[in-house]
N, CA, C and O atoms as CSV, one atom per row, in Angstrom:
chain,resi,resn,atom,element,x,y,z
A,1,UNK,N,N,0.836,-1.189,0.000
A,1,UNK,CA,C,0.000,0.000,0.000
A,1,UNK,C,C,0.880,1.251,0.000
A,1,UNK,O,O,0.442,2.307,-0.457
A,2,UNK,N,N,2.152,1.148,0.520
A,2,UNK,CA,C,3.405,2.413,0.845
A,2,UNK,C,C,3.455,2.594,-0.483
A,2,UNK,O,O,3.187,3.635,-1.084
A,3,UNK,N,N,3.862,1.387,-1.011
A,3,UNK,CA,C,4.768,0.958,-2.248
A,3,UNK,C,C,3.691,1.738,-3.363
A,3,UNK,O,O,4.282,2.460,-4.166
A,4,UNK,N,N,2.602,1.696,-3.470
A,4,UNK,CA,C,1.755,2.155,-4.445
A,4,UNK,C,C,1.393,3.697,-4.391
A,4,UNK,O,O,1.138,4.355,-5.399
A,5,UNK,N,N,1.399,4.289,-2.868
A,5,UNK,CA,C,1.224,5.627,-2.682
A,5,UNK,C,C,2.182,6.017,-2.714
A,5,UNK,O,O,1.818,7.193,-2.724
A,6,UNK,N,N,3.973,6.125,-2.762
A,6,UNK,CA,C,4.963,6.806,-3.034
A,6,UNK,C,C,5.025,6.736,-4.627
A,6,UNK,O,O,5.552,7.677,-5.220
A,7,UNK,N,N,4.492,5.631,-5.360
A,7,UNK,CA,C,4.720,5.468,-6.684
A,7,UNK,C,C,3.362,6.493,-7.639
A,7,UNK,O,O,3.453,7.203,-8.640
A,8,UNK,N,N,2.629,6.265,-7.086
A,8,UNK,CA,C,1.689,7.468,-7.609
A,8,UNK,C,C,1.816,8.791,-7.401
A,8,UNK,O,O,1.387,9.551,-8.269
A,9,UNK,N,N,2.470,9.354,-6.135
A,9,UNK,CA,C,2.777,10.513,-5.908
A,9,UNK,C,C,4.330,10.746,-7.106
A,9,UNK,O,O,4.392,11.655,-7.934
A,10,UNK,N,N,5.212,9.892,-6.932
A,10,UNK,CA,C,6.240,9.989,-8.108
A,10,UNK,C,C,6.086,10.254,-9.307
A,10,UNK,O,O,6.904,10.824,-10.029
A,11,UNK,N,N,4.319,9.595,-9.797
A,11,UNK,CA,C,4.042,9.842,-11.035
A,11,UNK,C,C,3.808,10.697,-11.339
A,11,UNK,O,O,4.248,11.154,-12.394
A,12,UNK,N,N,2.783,11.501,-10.354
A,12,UNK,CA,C,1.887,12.657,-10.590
A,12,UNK,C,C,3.486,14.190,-10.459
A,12,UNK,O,O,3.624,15.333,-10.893
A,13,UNK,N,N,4.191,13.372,-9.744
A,13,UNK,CA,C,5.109,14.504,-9.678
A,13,UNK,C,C,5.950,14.638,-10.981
A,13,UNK,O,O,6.756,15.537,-11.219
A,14,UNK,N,N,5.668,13.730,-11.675
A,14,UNK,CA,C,6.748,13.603,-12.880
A,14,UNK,C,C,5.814,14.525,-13.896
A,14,UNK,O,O,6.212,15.598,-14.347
A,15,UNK,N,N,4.796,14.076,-14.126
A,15,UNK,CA,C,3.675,14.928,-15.034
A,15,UNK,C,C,3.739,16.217,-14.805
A,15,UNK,O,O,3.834,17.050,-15.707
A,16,UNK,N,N,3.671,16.611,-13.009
A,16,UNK,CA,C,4.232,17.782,-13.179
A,16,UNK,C,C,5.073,19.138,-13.486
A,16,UNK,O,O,4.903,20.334,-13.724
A,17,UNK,N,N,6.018,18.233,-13.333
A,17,UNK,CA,C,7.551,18.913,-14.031
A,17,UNK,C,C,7.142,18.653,-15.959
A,17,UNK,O,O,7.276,19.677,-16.629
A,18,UNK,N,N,6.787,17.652,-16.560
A,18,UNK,CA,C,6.404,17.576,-17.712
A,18,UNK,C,C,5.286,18.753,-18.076
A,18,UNK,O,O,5.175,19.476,-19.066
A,19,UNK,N,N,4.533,18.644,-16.896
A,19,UNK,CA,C,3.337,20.176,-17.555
A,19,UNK,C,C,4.314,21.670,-17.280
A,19,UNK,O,O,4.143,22.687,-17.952
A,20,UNK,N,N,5.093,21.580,-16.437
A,20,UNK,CA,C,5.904,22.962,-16.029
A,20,UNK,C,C,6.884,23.115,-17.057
A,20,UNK,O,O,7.314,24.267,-17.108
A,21,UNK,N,N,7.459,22.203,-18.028
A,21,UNK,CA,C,8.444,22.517,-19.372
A,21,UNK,C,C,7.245,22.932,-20.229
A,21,UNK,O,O,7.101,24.100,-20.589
A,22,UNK,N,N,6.479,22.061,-20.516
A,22,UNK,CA,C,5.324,22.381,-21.403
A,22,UNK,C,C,4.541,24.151,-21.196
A,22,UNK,O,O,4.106,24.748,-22.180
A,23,UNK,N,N,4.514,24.488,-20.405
A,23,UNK,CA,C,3.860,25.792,-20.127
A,23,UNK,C,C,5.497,27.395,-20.263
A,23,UNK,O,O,5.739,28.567,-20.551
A,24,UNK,N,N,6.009,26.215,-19.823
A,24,UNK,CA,C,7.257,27.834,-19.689
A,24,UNK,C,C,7.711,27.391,-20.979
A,24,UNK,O,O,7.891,28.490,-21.504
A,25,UNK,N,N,7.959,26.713,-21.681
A,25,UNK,CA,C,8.754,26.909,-22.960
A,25,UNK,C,C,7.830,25.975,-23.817
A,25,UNK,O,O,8.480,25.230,-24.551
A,26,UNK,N,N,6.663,25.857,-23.887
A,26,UNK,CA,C,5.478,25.510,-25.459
A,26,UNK,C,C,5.999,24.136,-25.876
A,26,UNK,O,O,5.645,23.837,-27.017
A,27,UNK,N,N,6.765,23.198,-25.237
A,27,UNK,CA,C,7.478,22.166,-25.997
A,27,UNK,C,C,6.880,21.012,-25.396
A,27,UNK,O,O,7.353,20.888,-24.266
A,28,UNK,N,N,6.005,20.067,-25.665
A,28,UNK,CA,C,5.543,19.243,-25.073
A,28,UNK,C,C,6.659,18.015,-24.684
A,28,UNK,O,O,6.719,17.250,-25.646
A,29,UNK,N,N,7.556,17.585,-23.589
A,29,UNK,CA,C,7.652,16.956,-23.592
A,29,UNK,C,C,7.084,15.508,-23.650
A,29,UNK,O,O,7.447,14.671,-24.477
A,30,UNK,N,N,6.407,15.363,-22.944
A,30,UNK,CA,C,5.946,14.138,-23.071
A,30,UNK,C,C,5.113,13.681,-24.090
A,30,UNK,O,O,4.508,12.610,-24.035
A,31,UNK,N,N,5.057,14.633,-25.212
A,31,UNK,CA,C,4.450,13.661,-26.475
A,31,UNK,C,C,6.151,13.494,-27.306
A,31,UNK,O,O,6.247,12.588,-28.134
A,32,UNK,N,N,6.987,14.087,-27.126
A,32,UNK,CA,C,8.392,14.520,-27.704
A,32,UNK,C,C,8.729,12.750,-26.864
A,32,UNK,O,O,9.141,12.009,-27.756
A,33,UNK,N,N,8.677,12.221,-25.909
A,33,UNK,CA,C,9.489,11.453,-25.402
A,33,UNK,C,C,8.150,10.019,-25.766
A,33,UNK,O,O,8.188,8.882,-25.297
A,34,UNK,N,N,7.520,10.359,-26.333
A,34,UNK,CA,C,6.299,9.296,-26.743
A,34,UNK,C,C,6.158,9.444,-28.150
A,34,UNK,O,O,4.998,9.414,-28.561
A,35,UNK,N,N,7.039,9.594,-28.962
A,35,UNK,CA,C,7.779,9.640,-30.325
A,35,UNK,C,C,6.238,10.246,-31.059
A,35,UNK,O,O,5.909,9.616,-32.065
A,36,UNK,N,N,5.367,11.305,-30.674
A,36,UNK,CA,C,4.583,11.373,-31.466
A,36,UNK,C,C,2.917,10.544,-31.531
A,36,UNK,O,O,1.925,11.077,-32.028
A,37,UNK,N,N,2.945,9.043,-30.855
A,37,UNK,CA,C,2.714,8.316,-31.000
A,37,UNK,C,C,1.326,8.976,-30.103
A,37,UNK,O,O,1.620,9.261,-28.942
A,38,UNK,N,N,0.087,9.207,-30.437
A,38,UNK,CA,C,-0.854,9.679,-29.544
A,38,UNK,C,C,-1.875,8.848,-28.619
A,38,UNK,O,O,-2.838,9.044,-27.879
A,39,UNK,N,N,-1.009,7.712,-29.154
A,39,UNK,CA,C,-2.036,6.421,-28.415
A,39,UNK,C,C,-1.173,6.571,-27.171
A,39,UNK,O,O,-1.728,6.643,-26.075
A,40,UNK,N,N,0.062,6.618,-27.268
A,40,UNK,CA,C,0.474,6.256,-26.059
A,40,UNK,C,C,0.606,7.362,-25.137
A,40,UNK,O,O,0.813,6.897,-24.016
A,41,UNK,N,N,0.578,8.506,-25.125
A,41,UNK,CA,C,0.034,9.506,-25.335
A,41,UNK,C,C,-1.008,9.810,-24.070
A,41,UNK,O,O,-0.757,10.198,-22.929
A,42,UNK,N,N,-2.060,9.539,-24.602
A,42,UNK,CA,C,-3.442,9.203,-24.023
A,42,UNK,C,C,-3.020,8.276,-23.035
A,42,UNK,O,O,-3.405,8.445,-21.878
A,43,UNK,N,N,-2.263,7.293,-23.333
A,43,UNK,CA,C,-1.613,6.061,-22.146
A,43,UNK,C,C,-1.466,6.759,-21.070
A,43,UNK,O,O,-2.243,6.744,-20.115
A,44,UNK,N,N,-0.657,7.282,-21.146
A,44,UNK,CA,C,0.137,8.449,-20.084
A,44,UNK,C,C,-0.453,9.245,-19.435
A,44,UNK,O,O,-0.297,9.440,-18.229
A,45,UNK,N,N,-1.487,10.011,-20.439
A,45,UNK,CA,C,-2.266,11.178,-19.397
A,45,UNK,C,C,-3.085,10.495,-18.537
A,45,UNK,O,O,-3.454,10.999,-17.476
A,46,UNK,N,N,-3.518,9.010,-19.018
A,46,UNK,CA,C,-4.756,8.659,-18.044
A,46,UNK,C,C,-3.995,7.749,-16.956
A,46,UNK,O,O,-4.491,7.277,-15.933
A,47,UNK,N,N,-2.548,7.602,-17.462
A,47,UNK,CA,C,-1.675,6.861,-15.892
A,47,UNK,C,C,-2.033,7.923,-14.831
A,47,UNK,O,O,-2.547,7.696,-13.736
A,48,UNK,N,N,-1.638,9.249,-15.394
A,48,UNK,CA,C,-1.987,10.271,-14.254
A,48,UNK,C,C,-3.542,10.124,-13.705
A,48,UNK,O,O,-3.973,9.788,-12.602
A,49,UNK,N,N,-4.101,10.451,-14.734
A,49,UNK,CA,C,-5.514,10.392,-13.981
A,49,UNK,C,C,-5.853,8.992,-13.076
A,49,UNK,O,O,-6.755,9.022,-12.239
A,50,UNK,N,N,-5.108,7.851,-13.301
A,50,UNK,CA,C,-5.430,6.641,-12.070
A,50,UNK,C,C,-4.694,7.005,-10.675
A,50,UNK,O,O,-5.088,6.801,-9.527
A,51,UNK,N,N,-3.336,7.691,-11.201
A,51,UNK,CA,C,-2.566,7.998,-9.943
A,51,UNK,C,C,-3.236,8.722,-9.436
A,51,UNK,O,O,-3.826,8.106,-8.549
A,52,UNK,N,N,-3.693,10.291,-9.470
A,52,UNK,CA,C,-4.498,11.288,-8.990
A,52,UNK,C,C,-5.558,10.564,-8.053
A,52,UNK,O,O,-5.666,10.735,-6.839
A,53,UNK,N,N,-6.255,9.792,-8.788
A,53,UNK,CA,C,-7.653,8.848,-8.073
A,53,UNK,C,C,-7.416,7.623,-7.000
A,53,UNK,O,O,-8.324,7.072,-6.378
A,54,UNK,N,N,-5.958,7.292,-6.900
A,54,UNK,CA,C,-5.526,6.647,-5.840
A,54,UNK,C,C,-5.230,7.535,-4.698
A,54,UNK,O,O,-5.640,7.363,-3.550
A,55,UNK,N,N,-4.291,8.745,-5.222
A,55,UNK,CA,C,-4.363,9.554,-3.881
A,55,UNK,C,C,-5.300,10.200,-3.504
A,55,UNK,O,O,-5.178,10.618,-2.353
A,56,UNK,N,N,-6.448,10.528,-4.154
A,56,UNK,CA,C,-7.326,10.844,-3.695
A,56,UNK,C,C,-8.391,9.710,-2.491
A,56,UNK,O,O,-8.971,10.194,-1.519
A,57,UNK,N,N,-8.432,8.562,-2.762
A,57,UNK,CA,C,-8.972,7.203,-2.442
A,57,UNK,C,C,-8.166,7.206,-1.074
A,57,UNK,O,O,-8.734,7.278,0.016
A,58,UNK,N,N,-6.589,7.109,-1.254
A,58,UNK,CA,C,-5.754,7.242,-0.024
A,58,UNK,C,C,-6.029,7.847,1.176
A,58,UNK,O,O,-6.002,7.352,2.302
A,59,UNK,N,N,-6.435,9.543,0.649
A,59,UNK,CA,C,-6.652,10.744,1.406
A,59,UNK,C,C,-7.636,10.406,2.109
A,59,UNK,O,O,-7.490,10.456,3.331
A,60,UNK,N,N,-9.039,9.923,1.498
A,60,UNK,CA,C,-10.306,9.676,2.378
A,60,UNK,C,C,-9.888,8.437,2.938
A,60,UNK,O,O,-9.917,8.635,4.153
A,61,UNK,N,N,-9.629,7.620,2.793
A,61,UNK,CA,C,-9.929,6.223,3.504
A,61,UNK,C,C,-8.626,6.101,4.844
A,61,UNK,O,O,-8.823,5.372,5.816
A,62,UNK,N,N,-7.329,6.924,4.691
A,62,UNK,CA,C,-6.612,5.942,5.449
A,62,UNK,C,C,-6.826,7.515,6.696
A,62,UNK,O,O,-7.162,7.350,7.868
A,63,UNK,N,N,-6.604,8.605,6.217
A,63,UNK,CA,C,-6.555,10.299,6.603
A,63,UNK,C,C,-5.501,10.278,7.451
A,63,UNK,O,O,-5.622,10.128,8.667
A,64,UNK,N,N,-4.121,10.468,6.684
A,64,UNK,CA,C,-2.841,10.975,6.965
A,64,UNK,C,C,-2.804,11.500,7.568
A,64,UNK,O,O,-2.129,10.991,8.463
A,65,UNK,N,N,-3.270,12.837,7.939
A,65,UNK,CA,C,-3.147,13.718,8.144
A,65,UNK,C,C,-4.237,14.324,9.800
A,65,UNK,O,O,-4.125,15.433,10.322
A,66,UNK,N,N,-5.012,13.404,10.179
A,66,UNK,CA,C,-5.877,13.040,11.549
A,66,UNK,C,C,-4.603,13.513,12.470
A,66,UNK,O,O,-4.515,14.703,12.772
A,67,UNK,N,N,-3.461,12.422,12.983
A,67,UNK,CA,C,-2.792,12.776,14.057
A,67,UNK,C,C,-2.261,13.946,13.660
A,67,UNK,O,O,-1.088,13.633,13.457
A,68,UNK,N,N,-2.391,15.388,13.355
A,68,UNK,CA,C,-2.122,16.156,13.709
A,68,UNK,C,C,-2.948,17.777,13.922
A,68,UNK,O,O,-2.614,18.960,13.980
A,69,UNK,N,N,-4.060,17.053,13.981
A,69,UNK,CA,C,-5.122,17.898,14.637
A,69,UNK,C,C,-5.346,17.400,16.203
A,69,UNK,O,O,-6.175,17.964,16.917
């Protein structure tokens, strides 16, 4: 369960730095490193969108963040 919530947060953090080249300098990496290929493409954006929906799932069910209230 560690193993899957550090790996989704890794992902979503990677997309991020991929959307932060993409916005400051117009160059999409990640279709540039997905040779074009828009299937895979789509692969990718919706890895994010499963990662996003695990930490979200995480957030409500296990609530990290309780012991410190």
């Amino acid at each position: 369960m560690k193993l899957t919530t550090l790996l989704c947060c890794g992902i979503l953090v990677l997309f991020g730095v991929l959307a932060a080249v993409y916005a400051l300098s117009g160059f999409d990496l990640l279709l540039f490193l997905c040779a074009g290929n828009l299937y895979a493409f789509r692969a990718f954006l919706s890895l994010a969108g499963v990662a996003a929906l695990w930490l979200l799932f995480w957030l409500i069910a296990f609530r990290p963040t309780k012991p410190l209230s």
